[in-house]
PDB file with SEQRES, HELIX, SHEET and CRYST1 records, atoms N, CA, C and O in Angstrom:
SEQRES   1 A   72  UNK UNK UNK UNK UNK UNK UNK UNK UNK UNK UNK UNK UNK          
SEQRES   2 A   72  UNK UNK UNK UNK UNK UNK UNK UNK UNK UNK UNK UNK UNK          
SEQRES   3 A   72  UNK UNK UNK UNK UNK UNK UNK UNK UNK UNK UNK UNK UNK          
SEQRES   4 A   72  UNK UNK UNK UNK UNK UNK UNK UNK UNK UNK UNK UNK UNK          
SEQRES   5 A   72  UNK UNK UNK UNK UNK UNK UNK UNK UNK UNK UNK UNK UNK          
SEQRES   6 A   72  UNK UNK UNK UNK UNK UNK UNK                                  
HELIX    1 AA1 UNK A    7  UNK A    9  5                                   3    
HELIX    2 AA2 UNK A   14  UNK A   38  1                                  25    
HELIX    3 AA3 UNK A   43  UNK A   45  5                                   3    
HELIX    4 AA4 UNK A   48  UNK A   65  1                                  18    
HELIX    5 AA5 UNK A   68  UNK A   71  5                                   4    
CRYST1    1.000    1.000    1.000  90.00  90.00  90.00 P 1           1          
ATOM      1  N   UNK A   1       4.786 -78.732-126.020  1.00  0.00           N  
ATOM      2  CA  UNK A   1       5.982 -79.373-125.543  1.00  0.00           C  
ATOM      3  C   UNK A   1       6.911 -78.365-124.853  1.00  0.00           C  
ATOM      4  O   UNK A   1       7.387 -78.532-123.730  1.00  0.00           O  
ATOM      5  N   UNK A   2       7.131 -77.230-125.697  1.00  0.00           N  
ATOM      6  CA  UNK A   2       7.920 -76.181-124.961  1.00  0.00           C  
ATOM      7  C   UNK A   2       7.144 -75.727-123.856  1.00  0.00           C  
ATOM      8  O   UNK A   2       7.938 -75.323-123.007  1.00  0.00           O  
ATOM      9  N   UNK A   3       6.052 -75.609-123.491  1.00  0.00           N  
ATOM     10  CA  UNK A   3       5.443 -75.248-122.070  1.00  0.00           C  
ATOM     11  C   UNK A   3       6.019 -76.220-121.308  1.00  0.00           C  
ATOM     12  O   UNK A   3       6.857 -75.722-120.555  1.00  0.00           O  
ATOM     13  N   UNK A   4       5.873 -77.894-121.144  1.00  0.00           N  
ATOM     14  CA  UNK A   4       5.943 -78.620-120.189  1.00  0.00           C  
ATOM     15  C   UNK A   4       8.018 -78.452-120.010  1.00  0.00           C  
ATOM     16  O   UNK A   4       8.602 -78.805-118.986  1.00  0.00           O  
ATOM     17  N   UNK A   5       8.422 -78.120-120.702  1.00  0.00           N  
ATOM     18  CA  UNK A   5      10.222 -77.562-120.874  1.00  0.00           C  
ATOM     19  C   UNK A   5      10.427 -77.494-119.631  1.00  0.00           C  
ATOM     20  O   UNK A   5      11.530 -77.150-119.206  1.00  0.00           O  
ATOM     21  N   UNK A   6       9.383 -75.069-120.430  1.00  0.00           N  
ATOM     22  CA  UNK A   6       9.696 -74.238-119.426  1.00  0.00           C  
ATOM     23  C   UNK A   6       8.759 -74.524-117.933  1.00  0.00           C  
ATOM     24  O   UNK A   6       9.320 -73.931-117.012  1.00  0.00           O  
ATOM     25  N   UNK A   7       8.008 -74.965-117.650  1.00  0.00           N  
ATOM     26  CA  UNK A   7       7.780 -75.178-116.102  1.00  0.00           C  
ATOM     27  C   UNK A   7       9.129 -76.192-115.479  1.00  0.00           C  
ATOM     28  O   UNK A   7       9.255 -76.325-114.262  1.00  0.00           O  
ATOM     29  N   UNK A   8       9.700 -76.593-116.056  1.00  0.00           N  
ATOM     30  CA  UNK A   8      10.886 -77.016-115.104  1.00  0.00           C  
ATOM     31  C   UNK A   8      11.593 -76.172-114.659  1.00  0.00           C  
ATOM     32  O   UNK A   8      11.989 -76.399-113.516  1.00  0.00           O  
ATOM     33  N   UNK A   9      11.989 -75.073-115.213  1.00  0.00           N  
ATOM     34  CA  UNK A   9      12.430 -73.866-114.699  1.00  0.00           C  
ATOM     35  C   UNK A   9      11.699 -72.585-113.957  1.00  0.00           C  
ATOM     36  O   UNK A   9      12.110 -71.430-113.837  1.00  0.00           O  
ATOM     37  N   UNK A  10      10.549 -73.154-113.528  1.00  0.00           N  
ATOM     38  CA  UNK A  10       9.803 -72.120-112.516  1.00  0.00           C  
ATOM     39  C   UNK A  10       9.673 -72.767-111.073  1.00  0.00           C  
ATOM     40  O   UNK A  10       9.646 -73.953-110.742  1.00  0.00           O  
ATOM     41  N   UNK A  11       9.592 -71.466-110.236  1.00  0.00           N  
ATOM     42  CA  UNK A  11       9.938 -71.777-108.903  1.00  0.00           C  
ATOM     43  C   UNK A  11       9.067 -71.642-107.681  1.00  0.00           C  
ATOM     44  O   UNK A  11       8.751 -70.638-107.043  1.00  0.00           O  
ATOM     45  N   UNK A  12       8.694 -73.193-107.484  1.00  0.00           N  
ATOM     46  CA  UNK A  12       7.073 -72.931-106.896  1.00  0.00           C  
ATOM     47  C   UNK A  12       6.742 -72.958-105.811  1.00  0.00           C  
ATOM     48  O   UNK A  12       5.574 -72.800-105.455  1.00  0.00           O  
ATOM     49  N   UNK A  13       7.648 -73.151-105.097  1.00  0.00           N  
ATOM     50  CA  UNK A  13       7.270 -73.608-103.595  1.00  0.00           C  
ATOM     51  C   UNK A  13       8.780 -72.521-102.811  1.00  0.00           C  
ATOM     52  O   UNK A  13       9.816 -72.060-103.291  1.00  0.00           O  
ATOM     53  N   UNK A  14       8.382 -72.506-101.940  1.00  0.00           N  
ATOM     54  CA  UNK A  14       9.849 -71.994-100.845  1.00  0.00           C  
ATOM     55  C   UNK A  14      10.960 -73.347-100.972  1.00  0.00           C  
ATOM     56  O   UNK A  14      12.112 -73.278-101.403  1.00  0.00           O  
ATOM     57  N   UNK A  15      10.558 -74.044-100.684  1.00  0.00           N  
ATOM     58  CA  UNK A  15      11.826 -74.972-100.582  1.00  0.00           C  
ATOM     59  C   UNK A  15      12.594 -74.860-101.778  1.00  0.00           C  
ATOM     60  O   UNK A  15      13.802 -74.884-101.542  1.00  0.00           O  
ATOM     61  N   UNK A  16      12.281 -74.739-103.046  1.00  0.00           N  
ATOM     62  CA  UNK A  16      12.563 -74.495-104.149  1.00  0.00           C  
ATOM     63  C   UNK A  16      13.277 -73.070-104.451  1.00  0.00           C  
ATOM     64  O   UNK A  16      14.170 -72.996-105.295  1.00  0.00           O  
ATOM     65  N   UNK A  17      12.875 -72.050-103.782  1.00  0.00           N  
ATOM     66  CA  UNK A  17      13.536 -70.790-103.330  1.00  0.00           C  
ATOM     67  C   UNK A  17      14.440 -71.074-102.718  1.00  0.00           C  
ATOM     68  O   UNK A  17      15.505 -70.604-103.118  1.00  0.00           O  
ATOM     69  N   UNK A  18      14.472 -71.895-101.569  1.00  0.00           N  
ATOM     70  CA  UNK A  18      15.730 -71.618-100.791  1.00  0.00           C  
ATOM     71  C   UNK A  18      16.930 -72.557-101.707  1.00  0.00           C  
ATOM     72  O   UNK A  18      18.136 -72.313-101.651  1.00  0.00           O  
ATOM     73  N   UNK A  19      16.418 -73.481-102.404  1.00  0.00           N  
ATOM     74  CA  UNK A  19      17.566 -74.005-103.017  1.00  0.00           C  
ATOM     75  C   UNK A  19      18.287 -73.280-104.012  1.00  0.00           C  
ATOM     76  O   UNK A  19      19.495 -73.423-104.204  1.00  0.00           O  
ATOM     77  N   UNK A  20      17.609 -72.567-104.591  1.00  0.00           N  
ATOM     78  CA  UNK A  20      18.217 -72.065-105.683  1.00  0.00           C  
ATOM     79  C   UNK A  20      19.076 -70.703-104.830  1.00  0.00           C  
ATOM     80  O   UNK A  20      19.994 -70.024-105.289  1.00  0.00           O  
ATOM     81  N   UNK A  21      18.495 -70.607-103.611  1.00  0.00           N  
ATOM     82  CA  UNK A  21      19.157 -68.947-102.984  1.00  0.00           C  
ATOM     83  C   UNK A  21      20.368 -69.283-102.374  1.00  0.00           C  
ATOM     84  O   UNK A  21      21.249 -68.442-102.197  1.00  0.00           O  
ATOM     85  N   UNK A  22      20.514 -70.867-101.922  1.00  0.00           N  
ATOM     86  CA  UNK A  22      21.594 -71.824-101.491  1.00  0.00           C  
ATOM     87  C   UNK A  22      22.884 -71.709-102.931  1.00  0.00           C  
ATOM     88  O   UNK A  22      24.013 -71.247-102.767  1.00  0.00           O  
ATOM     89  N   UNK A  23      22.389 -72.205-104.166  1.00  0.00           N  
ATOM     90  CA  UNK A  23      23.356 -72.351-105.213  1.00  0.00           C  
ATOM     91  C   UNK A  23      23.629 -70.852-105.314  1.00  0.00           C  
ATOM     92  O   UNK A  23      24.855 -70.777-105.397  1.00  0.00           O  
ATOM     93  N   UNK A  24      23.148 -69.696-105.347  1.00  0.00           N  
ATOM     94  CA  UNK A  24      23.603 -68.447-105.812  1.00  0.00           C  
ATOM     95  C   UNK A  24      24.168 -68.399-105.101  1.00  0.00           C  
ATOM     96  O   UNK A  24      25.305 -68.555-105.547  1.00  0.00           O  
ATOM     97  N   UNK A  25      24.198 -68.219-103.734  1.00  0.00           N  
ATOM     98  CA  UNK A  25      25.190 -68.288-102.213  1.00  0.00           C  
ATOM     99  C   UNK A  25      26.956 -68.737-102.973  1.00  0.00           C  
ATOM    100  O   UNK A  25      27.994 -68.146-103.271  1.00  0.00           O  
ATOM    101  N   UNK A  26      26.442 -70.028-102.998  1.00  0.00           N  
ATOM    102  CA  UNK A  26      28.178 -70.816-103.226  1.00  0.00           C  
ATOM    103  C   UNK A  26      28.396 -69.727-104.186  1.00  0.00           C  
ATOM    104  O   UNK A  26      29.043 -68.705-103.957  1.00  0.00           O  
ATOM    105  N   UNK A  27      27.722 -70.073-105.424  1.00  0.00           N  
ATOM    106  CA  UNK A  27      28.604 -68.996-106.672  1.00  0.00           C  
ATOM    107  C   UNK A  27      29.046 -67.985-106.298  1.00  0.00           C  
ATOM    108  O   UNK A  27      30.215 -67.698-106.554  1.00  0.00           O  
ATOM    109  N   UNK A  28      27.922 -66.836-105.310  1.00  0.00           N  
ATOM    110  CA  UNK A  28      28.456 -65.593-105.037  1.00  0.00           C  
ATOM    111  C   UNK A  28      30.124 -65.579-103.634  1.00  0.00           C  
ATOM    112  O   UNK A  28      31.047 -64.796-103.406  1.00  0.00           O  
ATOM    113  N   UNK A  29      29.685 -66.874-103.092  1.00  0.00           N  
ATOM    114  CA  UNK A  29      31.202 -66.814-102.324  1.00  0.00           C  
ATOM    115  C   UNK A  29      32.568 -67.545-103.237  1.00  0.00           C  
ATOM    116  O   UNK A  29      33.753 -67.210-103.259  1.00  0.00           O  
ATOM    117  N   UNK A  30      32.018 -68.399-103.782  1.00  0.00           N  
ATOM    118  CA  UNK A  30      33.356 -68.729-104.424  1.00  0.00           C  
ATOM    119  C   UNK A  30      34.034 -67.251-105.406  1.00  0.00           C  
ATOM    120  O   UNK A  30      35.209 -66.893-105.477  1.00  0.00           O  
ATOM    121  N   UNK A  31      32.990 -66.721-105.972  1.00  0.00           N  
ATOM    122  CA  UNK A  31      33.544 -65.165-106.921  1.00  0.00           C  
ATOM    123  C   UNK A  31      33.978 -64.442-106.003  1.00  0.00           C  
ATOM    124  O   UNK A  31      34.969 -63.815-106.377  1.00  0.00           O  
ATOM    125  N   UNK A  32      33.675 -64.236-104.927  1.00  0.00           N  
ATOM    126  CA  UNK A  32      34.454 -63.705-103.677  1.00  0.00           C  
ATOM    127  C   UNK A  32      35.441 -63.925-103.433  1.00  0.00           C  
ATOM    128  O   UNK A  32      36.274 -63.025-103.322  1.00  0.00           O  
ATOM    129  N   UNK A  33      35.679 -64.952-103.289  1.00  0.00           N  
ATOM    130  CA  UNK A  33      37.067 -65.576-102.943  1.00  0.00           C  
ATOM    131  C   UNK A  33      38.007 -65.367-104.447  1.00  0.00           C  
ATOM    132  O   UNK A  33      38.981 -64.631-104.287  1.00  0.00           O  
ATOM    133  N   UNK A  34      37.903 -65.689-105.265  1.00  0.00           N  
ATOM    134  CA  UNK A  34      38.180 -65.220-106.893  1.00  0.00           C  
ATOM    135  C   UNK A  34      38.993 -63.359-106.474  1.00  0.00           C  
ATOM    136  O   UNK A  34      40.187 -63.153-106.260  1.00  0.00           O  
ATOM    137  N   UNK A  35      38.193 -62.610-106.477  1.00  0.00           N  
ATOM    138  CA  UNK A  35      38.046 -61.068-106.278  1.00  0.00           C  
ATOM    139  C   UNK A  35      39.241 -61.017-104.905  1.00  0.00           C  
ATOM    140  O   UNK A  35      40.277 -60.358-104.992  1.00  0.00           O  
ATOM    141  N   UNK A  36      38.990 -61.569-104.071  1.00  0.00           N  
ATOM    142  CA  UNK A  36      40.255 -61.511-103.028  1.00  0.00           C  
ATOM    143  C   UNK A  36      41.827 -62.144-103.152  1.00  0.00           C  
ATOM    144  O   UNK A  36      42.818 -61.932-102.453  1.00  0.00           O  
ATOM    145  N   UNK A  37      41.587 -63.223-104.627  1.00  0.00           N  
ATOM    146  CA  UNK A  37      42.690 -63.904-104.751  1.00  0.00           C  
ATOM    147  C   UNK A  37      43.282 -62.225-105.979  1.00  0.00           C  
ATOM    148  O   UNK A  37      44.484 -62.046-105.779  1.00  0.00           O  
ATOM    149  N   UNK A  38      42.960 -61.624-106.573  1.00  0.00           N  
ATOM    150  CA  UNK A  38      42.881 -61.141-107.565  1.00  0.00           C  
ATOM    151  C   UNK A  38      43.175 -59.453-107.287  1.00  0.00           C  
ATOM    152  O   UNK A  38      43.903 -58.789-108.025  1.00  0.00           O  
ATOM    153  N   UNK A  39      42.462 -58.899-106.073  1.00  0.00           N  
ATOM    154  CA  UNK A  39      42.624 -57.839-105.916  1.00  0.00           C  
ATOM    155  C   UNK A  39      42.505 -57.969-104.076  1.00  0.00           C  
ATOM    156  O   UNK A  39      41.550 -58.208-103.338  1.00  0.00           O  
ATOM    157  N   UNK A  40      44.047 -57.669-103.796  1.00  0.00           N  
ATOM    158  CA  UNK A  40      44.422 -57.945-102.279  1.00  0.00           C  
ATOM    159  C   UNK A  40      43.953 -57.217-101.618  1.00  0.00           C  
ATOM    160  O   UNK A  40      43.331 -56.526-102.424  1.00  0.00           O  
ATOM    161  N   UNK A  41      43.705 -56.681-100.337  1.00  0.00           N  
ATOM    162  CA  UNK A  41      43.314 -55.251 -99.929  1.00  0.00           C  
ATOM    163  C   UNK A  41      41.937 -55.378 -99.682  1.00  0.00           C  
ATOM    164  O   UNK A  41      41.196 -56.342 -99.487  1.00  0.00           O  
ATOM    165  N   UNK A  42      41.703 -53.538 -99.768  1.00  0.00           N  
ATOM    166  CA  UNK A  42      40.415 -53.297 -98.759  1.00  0.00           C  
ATOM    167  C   UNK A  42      39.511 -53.738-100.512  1.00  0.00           C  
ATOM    168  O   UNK A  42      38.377 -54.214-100.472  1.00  0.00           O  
ATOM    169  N   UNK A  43      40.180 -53.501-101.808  1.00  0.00           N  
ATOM    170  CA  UNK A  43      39.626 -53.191-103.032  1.00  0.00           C  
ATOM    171  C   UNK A  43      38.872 -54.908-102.655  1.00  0.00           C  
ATOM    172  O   UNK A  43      37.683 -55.038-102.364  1.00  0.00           O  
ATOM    173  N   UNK A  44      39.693 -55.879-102.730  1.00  0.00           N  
ATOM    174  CA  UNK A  44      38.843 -57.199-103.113  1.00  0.00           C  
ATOM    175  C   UNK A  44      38.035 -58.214-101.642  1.00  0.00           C  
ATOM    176  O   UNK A  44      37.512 -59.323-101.530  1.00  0.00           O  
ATOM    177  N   UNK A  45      38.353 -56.995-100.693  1.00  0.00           N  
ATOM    178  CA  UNK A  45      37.011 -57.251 -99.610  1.00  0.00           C  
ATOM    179  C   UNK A  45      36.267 -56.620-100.067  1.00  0.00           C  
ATOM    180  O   UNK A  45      35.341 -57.431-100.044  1.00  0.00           O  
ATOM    181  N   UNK A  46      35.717 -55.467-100.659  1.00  0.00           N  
ATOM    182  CA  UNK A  46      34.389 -54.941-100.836  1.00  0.00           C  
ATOM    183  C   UNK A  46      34.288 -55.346-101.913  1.00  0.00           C  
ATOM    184  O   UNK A  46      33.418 -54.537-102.233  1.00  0.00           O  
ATOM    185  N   UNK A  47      34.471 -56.108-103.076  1.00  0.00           N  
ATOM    186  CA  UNK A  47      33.893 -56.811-104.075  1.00  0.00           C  
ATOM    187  C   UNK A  47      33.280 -58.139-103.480  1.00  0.00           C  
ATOM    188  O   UNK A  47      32.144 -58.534-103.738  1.00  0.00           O  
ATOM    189  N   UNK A  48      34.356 -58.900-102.488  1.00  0.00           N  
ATOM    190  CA  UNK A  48      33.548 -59.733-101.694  1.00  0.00           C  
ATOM    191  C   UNK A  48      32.425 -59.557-101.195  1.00  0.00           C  
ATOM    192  O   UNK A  48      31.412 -60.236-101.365  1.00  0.00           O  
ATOM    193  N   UNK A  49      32.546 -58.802-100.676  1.00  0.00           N  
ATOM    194  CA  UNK A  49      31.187 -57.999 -99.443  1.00  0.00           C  
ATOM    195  C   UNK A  49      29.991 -57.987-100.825  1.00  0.00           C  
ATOM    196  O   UNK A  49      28.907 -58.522-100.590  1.00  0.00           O  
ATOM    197  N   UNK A  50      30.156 -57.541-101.854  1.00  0.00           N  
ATOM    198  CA  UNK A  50      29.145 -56.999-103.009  1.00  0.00           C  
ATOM    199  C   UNK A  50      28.150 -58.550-103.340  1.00  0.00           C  
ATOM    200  O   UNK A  50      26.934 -58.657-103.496  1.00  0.00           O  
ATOM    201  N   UNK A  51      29.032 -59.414-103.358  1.00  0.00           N  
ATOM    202  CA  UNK A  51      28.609 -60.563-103.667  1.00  0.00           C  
ATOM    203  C   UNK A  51      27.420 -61.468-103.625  1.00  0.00           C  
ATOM    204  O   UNK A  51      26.568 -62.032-104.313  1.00  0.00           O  
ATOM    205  N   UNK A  52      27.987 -61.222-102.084  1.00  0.00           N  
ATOM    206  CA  UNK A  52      26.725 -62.342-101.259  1.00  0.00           C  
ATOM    207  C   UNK A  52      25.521 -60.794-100.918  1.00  0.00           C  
ATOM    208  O   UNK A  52      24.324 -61.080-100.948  1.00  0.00           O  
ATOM    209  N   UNK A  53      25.872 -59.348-100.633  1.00  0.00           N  
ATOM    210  CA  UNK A  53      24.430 -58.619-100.879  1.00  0.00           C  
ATOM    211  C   UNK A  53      23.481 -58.747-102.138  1.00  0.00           C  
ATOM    212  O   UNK A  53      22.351 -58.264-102.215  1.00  0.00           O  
ATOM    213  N   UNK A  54      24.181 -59.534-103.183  1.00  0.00           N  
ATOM    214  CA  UNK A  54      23.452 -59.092-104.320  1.00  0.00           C  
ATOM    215  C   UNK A  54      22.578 -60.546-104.180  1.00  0.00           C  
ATOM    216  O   UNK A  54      21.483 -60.692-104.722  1.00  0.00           O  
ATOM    217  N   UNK A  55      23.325 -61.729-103.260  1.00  0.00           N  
ATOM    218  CA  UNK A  55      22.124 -62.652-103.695  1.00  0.00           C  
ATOM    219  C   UNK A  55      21.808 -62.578-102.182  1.00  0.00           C  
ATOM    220  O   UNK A  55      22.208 -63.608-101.639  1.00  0.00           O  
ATOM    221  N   UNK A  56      21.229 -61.717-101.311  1.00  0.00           N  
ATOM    222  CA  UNK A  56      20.592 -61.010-100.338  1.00  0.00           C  
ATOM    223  C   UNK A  56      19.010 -60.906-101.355  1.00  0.00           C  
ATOM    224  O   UNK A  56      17.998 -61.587-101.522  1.00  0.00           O  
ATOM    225  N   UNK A  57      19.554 -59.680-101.821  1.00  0.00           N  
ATOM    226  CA  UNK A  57      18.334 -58.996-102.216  1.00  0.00           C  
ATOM    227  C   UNK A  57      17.721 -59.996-103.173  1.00  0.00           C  
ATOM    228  O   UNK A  57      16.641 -60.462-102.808  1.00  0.00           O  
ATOM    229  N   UNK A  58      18.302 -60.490-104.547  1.00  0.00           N  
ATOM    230  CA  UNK A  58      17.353 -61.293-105.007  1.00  0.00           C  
ATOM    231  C   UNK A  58      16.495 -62.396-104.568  1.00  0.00           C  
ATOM    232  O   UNK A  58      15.321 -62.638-104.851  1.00  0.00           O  
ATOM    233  N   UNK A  59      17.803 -63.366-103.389  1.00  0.00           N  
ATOM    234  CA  UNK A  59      16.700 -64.746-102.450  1.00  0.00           C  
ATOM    235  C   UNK A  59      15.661 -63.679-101.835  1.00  0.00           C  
ATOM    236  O   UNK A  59      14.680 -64.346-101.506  1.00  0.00           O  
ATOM    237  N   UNK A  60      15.446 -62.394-101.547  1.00  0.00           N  
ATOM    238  CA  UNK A  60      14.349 -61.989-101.060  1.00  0.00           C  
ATOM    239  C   UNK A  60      13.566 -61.689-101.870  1.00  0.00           C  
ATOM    240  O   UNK A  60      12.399 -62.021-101.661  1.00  0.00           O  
ATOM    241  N   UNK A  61      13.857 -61.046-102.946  1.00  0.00           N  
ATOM    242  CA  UNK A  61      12.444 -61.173-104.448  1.00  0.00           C  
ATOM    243  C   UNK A  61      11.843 -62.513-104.675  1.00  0.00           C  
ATOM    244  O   UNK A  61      10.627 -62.640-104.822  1.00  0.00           O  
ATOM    245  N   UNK A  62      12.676 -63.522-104.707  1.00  0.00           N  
ATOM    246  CA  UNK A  62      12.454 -64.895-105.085  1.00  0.00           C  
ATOM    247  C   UNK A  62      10.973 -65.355-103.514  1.00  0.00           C  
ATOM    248  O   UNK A  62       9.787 -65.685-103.511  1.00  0.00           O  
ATOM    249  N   UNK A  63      11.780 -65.154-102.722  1.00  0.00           N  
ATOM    250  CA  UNK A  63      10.956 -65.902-101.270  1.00  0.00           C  
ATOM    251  C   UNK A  63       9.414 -64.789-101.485  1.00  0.00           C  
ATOM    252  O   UNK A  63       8.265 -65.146-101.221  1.00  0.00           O  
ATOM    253  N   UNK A  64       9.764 -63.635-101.939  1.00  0.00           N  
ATOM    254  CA  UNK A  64       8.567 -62.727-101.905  1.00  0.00           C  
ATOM    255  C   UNK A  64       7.488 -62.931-103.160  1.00  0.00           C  
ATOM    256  O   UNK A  64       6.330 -62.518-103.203  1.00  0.00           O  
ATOM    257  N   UNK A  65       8.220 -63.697-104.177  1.00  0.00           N  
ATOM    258  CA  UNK A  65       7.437 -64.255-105.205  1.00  0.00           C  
ATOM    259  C   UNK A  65       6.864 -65.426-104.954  1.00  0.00           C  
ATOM    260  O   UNK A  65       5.689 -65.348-105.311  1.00  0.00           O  
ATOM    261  N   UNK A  66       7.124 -66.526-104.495  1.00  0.00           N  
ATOM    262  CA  UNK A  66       6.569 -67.613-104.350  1.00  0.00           C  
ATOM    263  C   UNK A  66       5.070 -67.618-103.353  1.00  0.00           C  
ATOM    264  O   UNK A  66       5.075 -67.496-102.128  1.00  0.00           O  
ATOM    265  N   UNK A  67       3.685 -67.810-104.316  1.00  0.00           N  
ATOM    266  CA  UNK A  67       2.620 -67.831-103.484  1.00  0.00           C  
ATOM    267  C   UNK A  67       2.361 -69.102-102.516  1.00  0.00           C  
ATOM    268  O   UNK A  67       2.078 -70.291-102.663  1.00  0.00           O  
ATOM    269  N   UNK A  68       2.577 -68.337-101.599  1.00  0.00           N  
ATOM    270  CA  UNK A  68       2.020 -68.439-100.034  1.00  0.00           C  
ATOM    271  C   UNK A  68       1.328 -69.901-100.113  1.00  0.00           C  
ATOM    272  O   UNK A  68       1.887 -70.966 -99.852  1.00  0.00           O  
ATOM    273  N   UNK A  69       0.045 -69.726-100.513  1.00  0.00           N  
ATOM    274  CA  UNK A  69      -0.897 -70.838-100.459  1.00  0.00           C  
ATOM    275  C   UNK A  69      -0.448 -72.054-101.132  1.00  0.00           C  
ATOM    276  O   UNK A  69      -1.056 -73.113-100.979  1.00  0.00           O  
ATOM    277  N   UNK A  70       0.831 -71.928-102.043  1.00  0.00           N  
ATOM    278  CA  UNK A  70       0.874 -73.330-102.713  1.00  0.00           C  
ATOM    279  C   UNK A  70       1.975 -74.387-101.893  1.00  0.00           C  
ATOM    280  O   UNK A  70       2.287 -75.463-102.402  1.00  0.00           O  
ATOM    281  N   UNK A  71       2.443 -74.002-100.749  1.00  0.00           N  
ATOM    282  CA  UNK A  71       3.612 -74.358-100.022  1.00  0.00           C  
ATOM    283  C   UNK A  71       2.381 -75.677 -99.232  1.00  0.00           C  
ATOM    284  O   UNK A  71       2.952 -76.360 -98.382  1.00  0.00           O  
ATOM    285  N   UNK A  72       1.085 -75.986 -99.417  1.00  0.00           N  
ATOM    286  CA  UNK A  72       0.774 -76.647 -98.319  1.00  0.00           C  
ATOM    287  C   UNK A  72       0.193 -77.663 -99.174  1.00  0.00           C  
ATOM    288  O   UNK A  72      -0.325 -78.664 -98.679  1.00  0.00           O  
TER     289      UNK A  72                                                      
END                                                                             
């Protein structure tokens, strides 16, 4: 039972990547915007800026994990 759970939470296809790289997006800009309401200046643009690189690099682990062959 706990197997059929956890496959709801695995990520199998690209389209499925890009959605989830879509929701980290909002989160990482709305905390952006948070960080600029919070710390004015050059300090809470480069926490902004930090944000959306960090879900850069992971939507690219994610897109680089998903096998190829099962997208068809």
């Amino acid at each position: 039972m706990w197997t059929k759970f956890a496959r709801l939470f695995v990520v199998k296809t690209k389209f499925e990547a890009f959605l989830v790289i879509y929701g980290l997006g909002l989160g990482a800009v709305e905390r952006g915007m948070h960080y600029l309401q919070q710390y004015p200046g050059y300090g809470g643009w480069l926490l902004f800026a930090a944000c959306p690189i960090a879900v850069f690099m992971a939507g690219g682990r994610l897109i680089d994990s998903v096998d190829p062959s099962r997208d068809r």
